[in-house]
N, C-alpha and C positions, 0 to 999 in steps of 0.2 A: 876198860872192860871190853874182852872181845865182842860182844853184842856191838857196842856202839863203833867198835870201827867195821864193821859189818852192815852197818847201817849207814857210816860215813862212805863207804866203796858203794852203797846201792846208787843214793845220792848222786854219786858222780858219774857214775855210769848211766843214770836217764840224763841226766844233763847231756853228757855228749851222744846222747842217740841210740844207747846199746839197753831198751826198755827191755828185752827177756832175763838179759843179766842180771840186770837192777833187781828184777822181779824175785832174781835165784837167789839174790843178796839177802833182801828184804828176809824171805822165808828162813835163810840160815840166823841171821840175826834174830829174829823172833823162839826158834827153837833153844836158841844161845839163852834167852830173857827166860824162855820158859823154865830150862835146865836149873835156873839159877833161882828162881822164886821156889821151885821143887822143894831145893838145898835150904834157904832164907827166907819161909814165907812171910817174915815183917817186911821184905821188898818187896811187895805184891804191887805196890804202887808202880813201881820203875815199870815193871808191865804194860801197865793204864796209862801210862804216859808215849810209852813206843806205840798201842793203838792207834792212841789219838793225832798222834805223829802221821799216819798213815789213812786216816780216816776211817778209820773203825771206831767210832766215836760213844757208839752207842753199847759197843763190850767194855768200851773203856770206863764208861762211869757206871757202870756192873762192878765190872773190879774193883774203881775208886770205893766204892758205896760199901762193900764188902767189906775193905781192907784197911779204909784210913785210918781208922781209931786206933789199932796195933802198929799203925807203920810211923814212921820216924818225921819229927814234922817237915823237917826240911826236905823230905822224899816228899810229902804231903802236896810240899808248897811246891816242887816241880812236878809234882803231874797236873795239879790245878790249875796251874800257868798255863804248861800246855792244851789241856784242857778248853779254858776259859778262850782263850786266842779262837777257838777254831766252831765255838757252839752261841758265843753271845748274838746272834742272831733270831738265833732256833731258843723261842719261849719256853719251853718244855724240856731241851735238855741245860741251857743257862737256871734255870729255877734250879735242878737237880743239883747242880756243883756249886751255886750258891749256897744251896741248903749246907753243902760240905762244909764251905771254908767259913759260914758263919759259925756251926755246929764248932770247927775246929779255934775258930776265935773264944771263943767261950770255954773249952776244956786248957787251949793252954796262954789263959789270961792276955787275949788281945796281943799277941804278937804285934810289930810294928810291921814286919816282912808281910803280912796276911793283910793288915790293913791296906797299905798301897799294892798290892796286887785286887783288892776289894774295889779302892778308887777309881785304879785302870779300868776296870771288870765294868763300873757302874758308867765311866767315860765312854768305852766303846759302845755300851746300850743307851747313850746318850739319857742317861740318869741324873743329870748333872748337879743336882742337889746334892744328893746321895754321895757323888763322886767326893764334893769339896768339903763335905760333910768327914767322910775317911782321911781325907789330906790334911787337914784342920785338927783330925783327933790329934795322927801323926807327931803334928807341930807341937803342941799341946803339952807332950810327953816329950817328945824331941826337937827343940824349937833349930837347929841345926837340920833338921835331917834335908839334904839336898833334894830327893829325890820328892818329897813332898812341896819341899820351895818352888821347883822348877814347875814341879803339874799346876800347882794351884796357880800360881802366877797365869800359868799360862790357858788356864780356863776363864779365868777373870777377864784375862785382856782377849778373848774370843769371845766373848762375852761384851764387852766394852762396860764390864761394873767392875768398880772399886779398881780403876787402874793403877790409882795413886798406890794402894793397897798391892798391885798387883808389881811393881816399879820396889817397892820396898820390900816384898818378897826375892823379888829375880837378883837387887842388887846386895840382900845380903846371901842369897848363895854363889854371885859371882864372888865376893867377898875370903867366902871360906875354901869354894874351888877354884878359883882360877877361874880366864876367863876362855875356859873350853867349848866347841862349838857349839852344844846343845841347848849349853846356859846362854848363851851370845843370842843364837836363836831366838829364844822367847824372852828375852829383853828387846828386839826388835821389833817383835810381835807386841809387845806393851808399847811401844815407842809409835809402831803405826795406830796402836787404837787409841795414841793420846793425840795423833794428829802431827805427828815428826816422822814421817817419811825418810828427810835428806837423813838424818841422825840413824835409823833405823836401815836404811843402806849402806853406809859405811860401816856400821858395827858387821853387817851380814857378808858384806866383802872381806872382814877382817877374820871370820868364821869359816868362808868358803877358802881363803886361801889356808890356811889350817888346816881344815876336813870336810872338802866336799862333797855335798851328799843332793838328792835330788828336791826332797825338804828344804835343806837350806837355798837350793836356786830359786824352787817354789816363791819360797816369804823373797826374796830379793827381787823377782820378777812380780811379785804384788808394788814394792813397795816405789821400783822405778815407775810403773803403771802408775801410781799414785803423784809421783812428778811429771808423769807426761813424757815419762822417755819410753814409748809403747815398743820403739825398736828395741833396744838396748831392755826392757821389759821380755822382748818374745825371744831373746838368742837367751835371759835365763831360763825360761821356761821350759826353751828345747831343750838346753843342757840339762834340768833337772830330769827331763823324761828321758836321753836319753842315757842318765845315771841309775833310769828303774824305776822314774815318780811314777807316780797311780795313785789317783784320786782316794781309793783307798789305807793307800798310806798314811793320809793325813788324818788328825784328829775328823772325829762327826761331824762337830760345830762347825771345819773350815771346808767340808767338802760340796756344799754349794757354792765357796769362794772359788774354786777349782774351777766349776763349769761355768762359772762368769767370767773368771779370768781366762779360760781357753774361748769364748765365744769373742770376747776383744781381741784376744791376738791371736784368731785363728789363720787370719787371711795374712798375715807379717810371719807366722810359723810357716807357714805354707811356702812363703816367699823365700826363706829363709835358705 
């Protein structure tokens, strides 16, 4: 769709510093989404999602709220994503697009896509009842479904309940996918809350040489910390930050681990 690579050229052009361009992008883009909802109004959603994209947040769940009933769920469920990402903070517009995706759980019989976007939703509001509550339907119906395996897992052992639960979750979705970095991840994360550090290191070494990311340096640089190697601890750290980590990144639960663990290796990062 010409909208979205119009929206992909605004993108790149505030990235390398040319913001009025960006701006002329942004605006062509937008007119492009409008043209085409004119034409399509069951796209009205695709709309509400380029908003929310841009932080017009508040026209955007006007539109959602308007439109989602007629629009198509799978448009549904990308504007709610993007949506949801950028409001669970804000009580007042998180209620709002709640209201949406439970309203739309209910007309098209509990999707399983809406439920783990519901999970997430209730994870970053640190709901966390709620969260494993949707993970668990998930299983329930889809005892396979990875994307359920991997979150629940990985809220238990941040959690430090039902690790054992949490170890038999991770290892049957390494089972069915492969042992790819995300899944590798949060088995390591189960392994540091059962008290295996050395174990939980070597799996995150086997993850980061695969696909690096600043998450994965993150738990690696916990779980050296947790042996006492504070040095070899603060060089993953750096690397994680400087792959883009931000406390924010991480799950709710782990982000007081963030600033405990920068307050230990502040003075070793420094040095570094």
């Amino acid at each position: 769709m010409a909208g979205d690579t119009a929206e992909y050229l605004a993108g790149y052009l505030a990235r390398i510093g040319k913001p009025d361009e960006a701006k002329r992008f942004v605006a062509t883009a937008e007119a492009i989404y409008r043209r085409f909802v004119d034409k399509n109004p069951e796209a009205a959603v695709l709309l509400a999602a380029f908003l929310a994209r841009h932080d017009r947040v508040a026209e955007s769940l006007d539109l959602l709220e308007k439109n989602w009933e007629s629009a198509d769920l799978a448009l549904v469920r990308v504007a709610t994503t993007v949506i949801m990402g950028r409001v669970y903070q804000d009580r007042a517009a998180a209620d709002r697009v709640e209201r949406i995706v439970v309203a739309a759980l209910q007309k098209h019989d509990r999707p399983l896509s809406l439920l783990l976007l519901l999970g997430d939703f209730y994870g970053l509001q640190e709901r966390i009842p709620e969260s494993e509550q949707a993970y668990r339907e998930v299983l329930k119906r889809d005892p396979k479904n990875i994307i359920a395996l991997n979150n629940l897992a990985a809220i238990l052992a941040l959690r430090k309940a039902s690790v054992d639960e949490a170890e038999k979750l991770i290892k049957t979705a390494i089972n069915i996918a492969g042992p790819v970095a995300n899944l590798l991840d949060t088995y390591a994360m189960v392994l540091m809350a059962q008290g295996k550090p050395q174990q939980a290191a070597a799996i995150l070494q086997e993850a980061l040489d695969d696909q690096p990311s600043g998450i994965l340096y993150f738990h690696a640089a916990q779980a050296l910390a947790q042996l006492g190697k504070n040095k070899e601890a603060a060089e993953a750290f750096q690397a994680g930050v400087k792959l883009g980590l931000k406390k924010e990144s991480l799950h709710p639960l782990e982000r007081s681990h963030f600033d405990e663990l920068a307050r230990k290796l502040g003075p070793l990062v420094a040095a570094s």
